[in-house]
C-alpha positions as CSV (number, residue, x, y, z in Angstrom):
1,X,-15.0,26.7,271.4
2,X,-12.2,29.4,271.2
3,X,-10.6,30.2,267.9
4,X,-7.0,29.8,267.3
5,X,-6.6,33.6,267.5
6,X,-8.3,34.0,270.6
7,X,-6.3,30.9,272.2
8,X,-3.0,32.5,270.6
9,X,-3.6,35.8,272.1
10,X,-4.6,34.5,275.9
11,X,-1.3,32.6,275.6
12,X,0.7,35.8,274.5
13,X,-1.1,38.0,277.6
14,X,-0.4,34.9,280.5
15,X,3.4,35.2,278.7
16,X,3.8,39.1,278.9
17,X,2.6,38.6,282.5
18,X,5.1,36.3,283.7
19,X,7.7,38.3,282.2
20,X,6.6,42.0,283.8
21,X,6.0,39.6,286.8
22,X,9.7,38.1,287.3
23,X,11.4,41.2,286.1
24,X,10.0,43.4,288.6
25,X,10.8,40.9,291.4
26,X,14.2,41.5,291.3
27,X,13.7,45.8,291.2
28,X,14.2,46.0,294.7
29,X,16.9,43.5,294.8
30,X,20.1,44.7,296.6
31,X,23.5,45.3,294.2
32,X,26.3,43.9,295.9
33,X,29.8,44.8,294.5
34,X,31.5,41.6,293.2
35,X,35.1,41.0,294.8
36,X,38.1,40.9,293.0
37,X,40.5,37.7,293.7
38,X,43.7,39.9,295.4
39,X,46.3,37.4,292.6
40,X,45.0,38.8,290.0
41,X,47.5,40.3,287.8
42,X,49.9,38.9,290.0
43,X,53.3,36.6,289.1
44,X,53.8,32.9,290.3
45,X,56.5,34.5,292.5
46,X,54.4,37.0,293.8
47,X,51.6,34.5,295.0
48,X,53.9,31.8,296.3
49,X,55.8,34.7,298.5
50,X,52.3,36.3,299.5
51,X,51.7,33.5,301.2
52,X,55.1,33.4,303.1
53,X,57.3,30.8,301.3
54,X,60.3,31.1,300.3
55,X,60.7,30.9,296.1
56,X,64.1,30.3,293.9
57,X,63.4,31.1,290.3
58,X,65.8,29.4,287.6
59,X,66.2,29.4,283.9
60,X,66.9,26.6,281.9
61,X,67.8,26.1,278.4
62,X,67.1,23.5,276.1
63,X,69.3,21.7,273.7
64,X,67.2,23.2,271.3
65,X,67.7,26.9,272.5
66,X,63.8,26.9,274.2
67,X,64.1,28.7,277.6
68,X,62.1,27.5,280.3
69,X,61.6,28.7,283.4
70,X,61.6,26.3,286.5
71,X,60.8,27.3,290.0
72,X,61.8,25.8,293.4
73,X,60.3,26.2,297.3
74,X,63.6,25.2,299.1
75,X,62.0,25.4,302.6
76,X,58.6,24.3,303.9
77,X,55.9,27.2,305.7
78,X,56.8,26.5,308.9
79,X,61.1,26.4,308.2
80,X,60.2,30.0,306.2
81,X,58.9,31.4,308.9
82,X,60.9,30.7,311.2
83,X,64.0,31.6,309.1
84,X,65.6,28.5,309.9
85,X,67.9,26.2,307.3
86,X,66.2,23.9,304.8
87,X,66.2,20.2,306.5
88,X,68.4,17.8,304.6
89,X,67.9,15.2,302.0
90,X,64.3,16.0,301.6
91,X,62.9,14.1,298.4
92,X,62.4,16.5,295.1
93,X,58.9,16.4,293.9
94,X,58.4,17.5,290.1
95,X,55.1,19.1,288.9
96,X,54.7,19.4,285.1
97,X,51.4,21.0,283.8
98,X,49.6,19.6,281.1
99,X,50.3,21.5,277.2
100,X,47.7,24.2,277.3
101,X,47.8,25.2,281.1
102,X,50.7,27.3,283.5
103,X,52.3,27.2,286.6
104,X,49.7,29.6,287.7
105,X,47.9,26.7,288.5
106,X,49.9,24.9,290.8
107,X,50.3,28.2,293.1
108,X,46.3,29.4,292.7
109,X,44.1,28.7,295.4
110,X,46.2,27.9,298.4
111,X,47.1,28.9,302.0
């Protein structure tokens, strides 16, 4: 029967294997350069008209003096394009983010 030592130290070599094992599977791994999202560092406004809608930017101030600032897509893609009027008595749709998050979110992502 083996002594603890001996067991120890066959247990220690099998591990030191595996480890020169799996690192040197990856040595002649290609490096592929990571891509960089074209947004970043850019403004809500920025994205929305990179992707060819048109944008209305408004501040508002509170009763309380707190200046927020609200932003509006008067026209849908297709009347932007086409540079034609905004169609009448289209409904108002309200996004609010939630207390931690941005408007960034609303705009990321799309088109």
């Amino acid at each position: 029967m083996e002594t603890p030592s001996a067991l120890r130290s066959l247990v220690l070599g099998i591990v030191c294997l595996l480890c020169i094992l799996t690192s040197s599977a990856d040595a002649g791994a290609e490096v592929q350069e990571a891509t960089v999202d074209p947004d970043v560092g850019k403004t809500v406004v920025e994205i929305v008209q990179a992707r060819g809608y048109a944008i209305e930017t408004h501040q508002v101030t509170t009763s309380d003096r707190y200046v927020l600032t609200m932003y509006r897509l008067p026209k849908t893609y297709s009347e932007t394009q086409s540079g034609s009027a905004a169609a009448a008595n289209k409904p108002a749709v309200h996004l609010q983010h939630g207390l931690l998050d941005s408007s960034f979110t609303f705009v990321s992502n799309f088109r």
